[in-house]
C-alpha positions, 0 to 999 in steps of 0.5 A, spaced: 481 477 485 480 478 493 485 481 498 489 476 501 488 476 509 494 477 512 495 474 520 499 477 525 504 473 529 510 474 534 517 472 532 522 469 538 525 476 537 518 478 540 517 482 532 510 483 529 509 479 524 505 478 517 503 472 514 499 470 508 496 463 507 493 459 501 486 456 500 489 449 503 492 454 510 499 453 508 504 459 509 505 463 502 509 469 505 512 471 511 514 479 513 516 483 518 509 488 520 515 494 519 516 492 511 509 490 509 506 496 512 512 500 509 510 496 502 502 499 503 504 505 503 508 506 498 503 503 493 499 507 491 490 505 490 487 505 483 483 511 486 489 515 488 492 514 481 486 516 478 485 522 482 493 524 480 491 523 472 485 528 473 489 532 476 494 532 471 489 532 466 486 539 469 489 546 464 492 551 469 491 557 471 496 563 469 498 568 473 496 575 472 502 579 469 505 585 475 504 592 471 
C-alpha cells in the first residue's frame, strides 16, 4: 500500500495543519502538524527495526578480567 499524501493547511487559530484525503478527495483525517510529526517520530521503519534485531542478535563482547 502507497504512502498517503498528507497536505498542510492553516487553521483560524493560524496552527499548521495535516490533512489526508481519499481517492475521491474527500478529507479522511485531520491533524495538528505538532501531533503528526510527533507520531512520525515515535514510529519506528521497518529498516530501523531490523537494524535493532541485528544488533540484539549480535554475541557481546566480555571484557577482560583486571589482574
Amino acid at each position: 500500500m502507497a504512502k498517503t499524501r498528507r497536505t498542510t493547511h492553516r487553521s483560524t487559530a493560524g496552527k499548521k495543519l495535516y490533512a489526508v484525503r481519499d481517492a475521491k478527495g474527500r478529507f479522511v483525517d485531520i491533524q495538528t502538524y505538532e501531533r503528526a510529526h510527533r507520531a512520525d517520530l515515535a514510529k519506528k521503519s521497518k529498516a530501523e527495526k531490523a537494524a535493532a534485531k541485528k544488533k540484539k542478535a549480535a554475541p557481546r563482547k566480555k571484557a577482560a578480567k583486571k589482574k
